[in-house]
C-alpha positions in Angstrom: 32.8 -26.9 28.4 28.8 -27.4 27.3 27.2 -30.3 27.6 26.3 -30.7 24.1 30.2 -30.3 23.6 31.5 -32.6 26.2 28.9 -35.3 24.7 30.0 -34.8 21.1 33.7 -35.6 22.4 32.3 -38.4 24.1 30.7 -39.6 21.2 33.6 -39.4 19.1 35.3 -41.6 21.4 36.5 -45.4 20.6 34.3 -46.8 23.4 31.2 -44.9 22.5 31.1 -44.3 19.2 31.3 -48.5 18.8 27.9 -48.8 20.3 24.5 -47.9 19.2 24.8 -44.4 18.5 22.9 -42.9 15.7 25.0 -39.5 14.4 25.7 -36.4 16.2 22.3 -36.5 17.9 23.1 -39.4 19.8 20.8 -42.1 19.1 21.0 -45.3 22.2 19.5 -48.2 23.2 17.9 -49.4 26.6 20.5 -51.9 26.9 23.3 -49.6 25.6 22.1 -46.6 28.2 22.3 -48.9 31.0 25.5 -50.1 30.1 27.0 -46.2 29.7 25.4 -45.7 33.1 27.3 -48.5 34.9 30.5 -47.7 33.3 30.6 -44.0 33.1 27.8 -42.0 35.3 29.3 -38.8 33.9 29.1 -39.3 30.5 25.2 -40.4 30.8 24.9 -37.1 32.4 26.3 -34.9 29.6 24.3 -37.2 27.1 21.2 -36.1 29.0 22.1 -33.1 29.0 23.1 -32.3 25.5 19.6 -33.9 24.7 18.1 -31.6 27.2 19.7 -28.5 24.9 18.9 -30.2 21.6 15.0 -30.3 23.0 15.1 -26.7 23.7 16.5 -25.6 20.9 13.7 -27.5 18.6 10.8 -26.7 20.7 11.9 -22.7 20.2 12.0 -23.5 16.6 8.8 -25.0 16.4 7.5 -22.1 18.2 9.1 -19.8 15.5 7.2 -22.0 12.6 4.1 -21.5 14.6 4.3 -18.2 14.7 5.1 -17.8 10.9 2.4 -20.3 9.9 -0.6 -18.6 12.1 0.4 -15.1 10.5 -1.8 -13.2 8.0 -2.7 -9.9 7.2 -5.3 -8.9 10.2 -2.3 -9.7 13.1 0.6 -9.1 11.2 2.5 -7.0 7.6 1.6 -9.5 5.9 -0.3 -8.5 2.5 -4.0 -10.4 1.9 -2.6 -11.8 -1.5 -0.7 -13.9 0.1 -3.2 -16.0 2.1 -5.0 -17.5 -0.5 -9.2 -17.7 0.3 -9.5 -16.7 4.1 -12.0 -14.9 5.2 -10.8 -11.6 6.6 -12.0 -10.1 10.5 -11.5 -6.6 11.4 -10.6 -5.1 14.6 -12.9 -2.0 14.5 -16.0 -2.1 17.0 -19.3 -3.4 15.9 -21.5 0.1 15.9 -24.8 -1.9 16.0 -25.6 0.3 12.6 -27.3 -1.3 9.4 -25.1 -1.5 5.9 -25.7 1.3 3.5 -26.3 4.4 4.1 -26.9 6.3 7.2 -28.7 10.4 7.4 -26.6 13.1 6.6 -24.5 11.0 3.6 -24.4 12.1 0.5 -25.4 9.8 -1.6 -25.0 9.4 -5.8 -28.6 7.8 -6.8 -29.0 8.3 -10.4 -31.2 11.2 -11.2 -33.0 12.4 -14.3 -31.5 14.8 -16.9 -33.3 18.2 -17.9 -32.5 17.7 -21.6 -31.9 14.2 -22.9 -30.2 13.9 -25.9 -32.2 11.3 -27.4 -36.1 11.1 -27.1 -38.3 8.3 -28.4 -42.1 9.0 -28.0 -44.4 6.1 -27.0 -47.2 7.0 -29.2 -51.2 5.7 -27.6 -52.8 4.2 -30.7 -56.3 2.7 -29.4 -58.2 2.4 -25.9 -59.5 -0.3 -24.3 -63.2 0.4 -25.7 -61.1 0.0 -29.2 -61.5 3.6 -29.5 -58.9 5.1 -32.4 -56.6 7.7 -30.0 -54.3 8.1 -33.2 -55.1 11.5 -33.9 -55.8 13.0 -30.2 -53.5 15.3 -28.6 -51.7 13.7 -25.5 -52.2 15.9 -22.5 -49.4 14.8 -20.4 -46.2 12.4 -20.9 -44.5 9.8 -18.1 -41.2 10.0 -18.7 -38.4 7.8 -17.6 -34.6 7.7 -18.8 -32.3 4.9 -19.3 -28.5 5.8 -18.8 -26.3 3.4 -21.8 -22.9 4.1 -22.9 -22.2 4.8 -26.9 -21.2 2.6 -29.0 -17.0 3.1 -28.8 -16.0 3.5 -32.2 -12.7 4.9 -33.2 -13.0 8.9 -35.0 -10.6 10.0 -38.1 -9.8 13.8 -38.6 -8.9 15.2 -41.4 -6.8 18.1 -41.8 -6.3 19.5 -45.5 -3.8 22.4 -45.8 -4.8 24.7 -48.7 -2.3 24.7 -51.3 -2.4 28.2 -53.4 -0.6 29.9 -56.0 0.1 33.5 -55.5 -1.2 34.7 -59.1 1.5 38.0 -58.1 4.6 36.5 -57.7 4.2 32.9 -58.6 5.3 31.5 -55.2 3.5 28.4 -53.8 2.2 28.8 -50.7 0.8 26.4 -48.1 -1.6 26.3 -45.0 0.3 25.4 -41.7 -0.7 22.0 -39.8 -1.4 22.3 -35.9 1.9 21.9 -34.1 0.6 18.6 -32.7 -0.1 17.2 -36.1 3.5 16.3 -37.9 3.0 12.6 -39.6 0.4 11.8 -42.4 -1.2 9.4 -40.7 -0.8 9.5 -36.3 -2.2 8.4 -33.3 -4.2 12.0 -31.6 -4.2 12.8 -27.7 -7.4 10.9 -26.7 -5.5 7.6 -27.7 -1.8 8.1 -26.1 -4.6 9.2 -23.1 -6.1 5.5 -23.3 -3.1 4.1 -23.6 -0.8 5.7 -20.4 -4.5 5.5 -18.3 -4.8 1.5 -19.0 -0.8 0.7 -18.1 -0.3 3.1 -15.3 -3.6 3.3 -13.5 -5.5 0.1 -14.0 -2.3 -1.6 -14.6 -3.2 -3.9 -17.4 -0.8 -6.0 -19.1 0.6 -5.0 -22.5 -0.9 -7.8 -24.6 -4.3 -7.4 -22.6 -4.5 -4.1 -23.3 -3.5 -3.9 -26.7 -6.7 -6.6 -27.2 -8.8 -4.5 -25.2 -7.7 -1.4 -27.0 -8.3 -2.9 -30.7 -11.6 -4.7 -29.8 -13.6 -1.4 -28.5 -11.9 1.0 -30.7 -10.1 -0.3 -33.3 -6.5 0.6 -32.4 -4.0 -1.9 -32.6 -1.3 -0.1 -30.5 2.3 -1.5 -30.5 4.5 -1.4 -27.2 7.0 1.1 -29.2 3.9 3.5 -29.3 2.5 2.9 -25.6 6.0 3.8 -24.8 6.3 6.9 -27.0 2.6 8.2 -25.1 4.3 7.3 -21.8 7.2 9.2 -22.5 5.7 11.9 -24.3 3.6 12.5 -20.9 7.1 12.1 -18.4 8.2 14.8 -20.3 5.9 17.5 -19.4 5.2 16.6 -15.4 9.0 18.1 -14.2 6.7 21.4 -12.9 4.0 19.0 -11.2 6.7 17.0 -9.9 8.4 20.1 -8.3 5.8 21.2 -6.8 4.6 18.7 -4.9 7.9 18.3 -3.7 7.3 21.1 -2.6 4.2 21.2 -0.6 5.2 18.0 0.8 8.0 19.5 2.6 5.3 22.3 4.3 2.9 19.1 5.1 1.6 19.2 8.7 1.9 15.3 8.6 3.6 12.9 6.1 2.7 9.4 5.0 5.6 7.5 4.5 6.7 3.9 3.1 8.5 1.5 0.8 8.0 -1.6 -1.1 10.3 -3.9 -3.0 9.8 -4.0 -7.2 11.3 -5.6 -9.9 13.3 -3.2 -12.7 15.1 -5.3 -15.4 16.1 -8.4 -13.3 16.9 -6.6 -10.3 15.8 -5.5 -6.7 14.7 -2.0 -6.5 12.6 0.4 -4.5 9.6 2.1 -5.2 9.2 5.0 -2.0 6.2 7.1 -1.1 5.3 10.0 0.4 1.4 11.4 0.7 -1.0 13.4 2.2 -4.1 13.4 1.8 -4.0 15.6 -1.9 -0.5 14.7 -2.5 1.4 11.4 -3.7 4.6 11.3 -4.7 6.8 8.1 -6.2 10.3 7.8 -6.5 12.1 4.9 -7.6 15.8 4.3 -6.6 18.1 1.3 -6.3 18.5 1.9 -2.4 16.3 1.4 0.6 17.4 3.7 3.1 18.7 7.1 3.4 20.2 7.3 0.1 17.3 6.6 -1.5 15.0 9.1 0.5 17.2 11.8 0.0 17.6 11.4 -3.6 14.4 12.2 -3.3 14.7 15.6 -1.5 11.8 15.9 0.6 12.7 14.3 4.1 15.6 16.4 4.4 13.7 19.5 4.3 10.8 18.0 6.4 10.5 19.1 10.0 6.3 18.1 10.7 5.5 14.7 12.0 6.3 11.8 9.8 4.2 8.9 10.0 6.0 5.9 9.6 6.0 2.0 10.6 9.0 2.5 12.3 11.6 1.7 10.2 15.2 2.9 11.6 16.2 5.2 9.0 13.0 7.5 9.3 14.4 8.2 12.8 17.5 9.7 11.2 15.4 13.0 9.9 15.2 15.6 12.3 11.3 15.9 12.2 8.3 15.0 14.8 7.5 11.2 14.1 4.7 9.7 15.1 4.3 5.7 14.2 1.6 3.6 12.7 -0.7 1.8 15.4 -2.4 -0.3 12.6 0.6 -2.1 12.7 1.1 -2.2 16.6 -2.6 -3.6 16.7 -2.0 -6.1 14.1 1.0 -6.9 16.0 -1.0 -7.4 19.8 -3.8 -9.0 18.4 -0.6 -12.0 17.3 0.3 -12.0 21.2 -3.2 -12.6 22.6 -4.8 -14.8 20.0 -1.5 -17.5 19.4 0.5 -16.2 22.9 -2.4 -15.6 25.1 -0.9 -12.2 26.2 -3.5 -10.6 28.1 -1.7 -7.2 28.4 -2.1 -6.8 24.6 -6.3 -7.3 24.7 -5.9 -4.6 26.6 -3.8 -2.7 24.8 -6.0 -2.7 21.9 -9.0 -1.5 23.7 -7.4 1.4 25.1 -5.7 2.3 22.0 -9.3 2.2 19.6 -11.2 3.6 22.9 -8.3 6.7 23.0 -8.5 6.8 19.4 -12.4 7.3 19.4 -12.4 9.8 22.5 -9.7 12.3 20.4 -11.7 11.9 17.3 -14.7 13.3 19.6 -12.8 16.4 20.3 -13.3 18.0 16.7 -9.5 18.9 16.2 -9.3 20.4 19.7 -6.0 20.0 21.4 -6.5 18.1 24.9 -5.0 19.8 28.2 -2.4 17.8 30.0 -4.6 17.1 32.5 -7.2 15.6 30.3 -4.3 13.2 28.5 -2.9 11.7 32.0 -5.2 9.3 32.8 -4.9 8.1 29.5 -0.9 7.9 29.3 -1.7 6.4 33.0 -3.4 3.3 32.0 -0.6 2.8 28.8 2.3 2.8 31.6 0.0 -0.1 33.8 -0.4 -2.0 31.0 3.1 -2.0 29.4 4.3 -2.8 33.1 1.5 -5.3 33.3 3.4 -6.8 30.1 7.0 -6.6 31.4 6.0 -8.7 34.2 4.8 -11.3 32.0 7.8 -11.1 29.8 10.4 -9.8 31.8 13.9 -8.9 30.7 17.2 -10.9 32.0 19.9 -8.5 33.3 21.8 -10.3 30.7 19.2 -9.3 28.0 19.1 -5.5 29.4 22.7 -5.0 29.2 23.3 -7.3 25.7 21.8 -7.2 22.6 20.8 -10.5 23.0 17.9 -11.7 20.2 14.4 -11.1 22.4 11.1 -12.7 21.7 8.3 -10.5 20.0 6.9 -9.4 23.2 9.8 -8.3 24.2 10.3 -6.3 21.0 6.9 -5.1 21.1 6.9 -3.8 24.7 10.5 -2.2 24.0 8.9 -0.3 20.9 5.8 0.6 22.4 7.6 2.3 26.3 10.5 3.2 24.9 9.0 5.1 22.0 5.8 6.1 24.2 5.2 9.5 22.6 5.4 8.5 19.1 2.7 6.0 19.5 0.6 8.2 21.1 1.9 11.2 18.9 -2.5 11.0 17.9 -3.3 11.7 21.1 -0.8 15.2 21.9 -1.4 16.3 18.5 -4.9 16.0 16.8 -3.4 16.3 13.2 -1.2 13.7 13.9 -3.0 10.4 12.2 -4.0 7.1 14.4 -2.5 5.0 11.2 -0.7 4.8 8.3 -3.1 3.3 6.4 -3.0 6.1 4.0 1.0 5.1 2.8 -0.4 1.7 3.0 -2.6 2.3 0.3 -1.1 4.3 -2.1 1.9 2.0 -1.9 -0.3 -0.9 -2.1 -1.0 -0.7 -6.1 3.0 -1.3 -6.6 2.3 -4.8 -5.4 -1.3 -5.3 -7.7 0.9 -3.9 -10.8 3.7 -6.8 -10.0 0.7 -9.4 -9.5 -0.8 -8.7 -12.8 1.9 -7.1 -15.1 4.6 -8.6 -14.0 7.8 -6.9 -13.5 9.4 -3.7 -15.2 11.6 -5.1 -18.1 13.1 -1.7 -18.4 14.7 1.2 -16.4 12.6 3.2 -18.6 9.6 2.2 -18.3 9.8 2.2 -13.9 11.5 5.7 -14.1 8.0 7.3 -16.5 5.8 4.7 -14.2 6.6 6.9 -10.8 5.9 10.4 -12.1 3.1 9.2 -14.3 1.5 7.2 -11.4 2.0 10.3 -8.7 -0.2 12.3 -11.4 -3.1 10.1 -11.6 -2.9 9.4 -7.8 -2.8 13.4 -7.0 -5.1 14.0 -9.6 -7.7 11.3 -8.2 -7.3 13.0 -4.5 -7.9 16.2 -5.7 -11.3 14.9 -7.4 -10.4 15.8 -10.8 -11.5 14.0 -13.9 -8.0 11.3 -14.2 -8.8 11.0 -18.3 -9.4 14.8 -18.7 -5.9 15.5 -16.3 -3.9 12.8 -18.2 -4.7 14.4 -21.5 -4.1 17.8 -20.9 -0.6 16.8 -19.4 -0.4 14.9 -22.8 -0.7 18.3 -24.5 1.7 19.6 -22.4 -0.6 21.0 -19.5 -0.4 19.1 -16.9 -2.3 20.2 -13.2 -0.6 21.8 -10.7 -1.6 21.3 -7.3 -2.1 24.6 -5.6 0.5 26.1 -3.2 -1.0 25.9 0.4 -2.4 29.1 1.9 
């Protein structure tokens, strides 16, 4: 029998439980300590000892509150909306370069146009001798342009369908509207454009951007109509959709991640997979396999996925290769609150490697050029087993370990996924680009609130993949979003 438990029977005893004693935690006085210890050495002991357990127990908590408290977004998942003002620090290396630009960028200075639609002449009237210059010919101009937007103003089109009477046969005949037009009195393209491109890719709130919609162009758009242009352009991105479903299952290397939404009062998923032309979205009601494939792309995957090394990635049959943005976030925890010295120098090695492959312009290194590398990574995950060494008790059970211990197991036991960078030079450092396209899911729930219907999630995914792919591929988003409006959407080219 414990201590602890021993004491507790104790405690619940007649000859104890009549003193001083203060609940289960045992609370006693001098006197009645002294008078336990004459009596009954024993039971002094197991009270000392229970104590001695109780300690532990709350100093390990406490440890576990420190550890939540001191975690933020530069050593941990943490996202930077939820630390209020702090002042972020980043773990890239001080180049020793100046801000702004640097030779051989290409900048975007604003430069003169040949032909200026609008000129206004700066007529010389007089000179300083109060000669008249009213009538002489200039013989040169300085010119100099200044860039303004138009005034927005909202534009009404007309159509008028000629109405004739054959003077033959009597019959009435009638001009035929465009297909588009079918109402007397509608909303055209540009607007349903506005309207999908303020909800789904600045993600402004209804009422905000119905305001914002009537005060620069005079449109006072109801939520039944925003939803109409949102499902009006769902229904004509099934062929994008497929096919960069597609070329996502040919990718070299796949981003991969997930994030938690809100669809009608409940808990659902919102899933990503990118490159570096391609997004995709897909929302389901399940986090894990079911969900990904529903989806129908990891299934048929077999490059390297890049993931943060969540279990069921590791249930596809494919190359992985895991995100060391989080593994550096995660060391830099251990050496600024644990004073882990193994995981300083784990960091360095990992940016120095990272920097050294870069270098090597896509060139595969030889396997002796990648040893002394994978070298120092086995001395320093050694050098951190022996500061956080395993119990045989531990090793054989899965007993809960601390997060160095975690850490250590991840980073030797999956040794060639976190250096997947360094034997492939396709295969990304991070996963920073996931990160960010899943990112937004998280602005839209900060500022918009949640989805109040199936609906509207299920047109959000497609419709946000488009702009996202559409962005990558440097295409005007507005221009893109209306001709999928019209029923054109972009296609992203199959790979060569």
């Amino acid at each position: 029998m414990r201590a602890s438990e021993r004491y507790l029977c104790l405690s619940r005893n007649s000859e104890l439980s009549s003193g001083p004693v203060q609940g289960d935690a045992g609370m006693f006085t001098r006197e009645a300590l002294l008078s336990i210890a004459r009596a009954n050495p024993e039971a002094l002991v197991d009270i000392i000892l229970a104590l001695q357990e109780q300690v532990q127990a709350l100093s390990k908590r406490v440890t576990e509150l420190e550890d939540r408290f001191n975690k933020n977004s530069r050593n941990s998942s943490k996202p930077p909306s939820s630390e209020g003002r702090v002042t972020p620090k980043s773990l890239r290396k001080n180049t020793g370069r100046k801000p702004g630009g640097h030779p051989g960028h290409q900048g975007h200075t604003l430069m003169p146009v040949e032909r200026p639609p609008y000129i206004i002449p700066l007529p010389v009237t007089s000179c300083s001798c109060c000669a008249d210059l009213t009538h002489e010919r200039a013989i040169d101009h300085e010119c100099r342009q200044v860039f303004e937007l138009p005034q927005p103003k909202r534009e009404v089109t007309e159509f008028q369908a000629e109405i004739k009477v054959c003077p033959k046969c009597g019959l009435i005949n009638r001009a035929s509207f465009p297909p588009d037009v079918t109402a007397p009195v509608q909303y055209g393209h540009s607007v349903y454009c506005m309207a999908v491109y303020l909800n789904n890719q600045q993600l402004i709130p209804a009422n905000r951007r119905e305001q914002m919609m009537s005060d620069i162009w005079n449109c006072s758009l109801s939520e039944a109509t925003v939803s109409k242009a949102a499902r009006r352009c769902y229904d004509t991105l099934a062929p994008f959709e497929s096919a960069v479903i597609g070329e996502l299952r040919k990718a070299l290397a796949l981003h991969v991640d997930e994030s938690g939404m809100w669809v009608a009062g409940k808990l659902q998923w919102l899933h990503v997979a990118c490159t570096d032309l391609l997004t995709f979205y897909g929302i389901h009601q399940n986090r894990g396999t079911e969900a990904m494939d529903n989806v129908g792309i990891l299934p048929d995957f077999f490059g390297h996925l890049i993931h943060d090394f969540w279990k069921p990635y590791f249930r596809y049959e494919c190359q992985h290769g895991l995100c060391n943005a989080h593994h550096l976030r995660e060391l830099l925890f251990l050496l600024e609150e644990n004073n882990q010295a193994w995981a300083g120098k784990m960091i360095d090695l990992l940016l120095t490697m990272n920097d050294f492959v870069k270098q090597q312009n896509n060139t595969p290194l030889p396997r002796q050029q990648k040893r002394p590398w994978i070298n120092k990574y086995k001395k320093i995950i050694a050098d951190g087993w022996n500061i956080n060494p395993l119990s045989q008790e531990e090793e054989k059970r899965r007993t809960k370990k601390t997060k160095q211990q975690n850490l250590l197991l991840r980073l030797d036991a999956h040794q060639s996924q976190v250096l997947a960078f360094l034997h492939n030079p396709g295969v990304p450092f991070t996963n920073n680009l996931a990160e960010r396209d899943i990112r937004m899911i998280k602005v839209r729930l900060k500022i918009s609130g949640a989805f109040r219907t199936v609906e509207g999630a299920k047109h959000f995914a497609p419709i946000r993949s488009y702009l996202s792919t559409a962005r990558k591929h440097g295409l005007n988003v507005l221009a893109s979003l209306t001709e999928a409006i019209k029923g054109r959407p972009f296609i992203p080219e199959a790979s060569p």
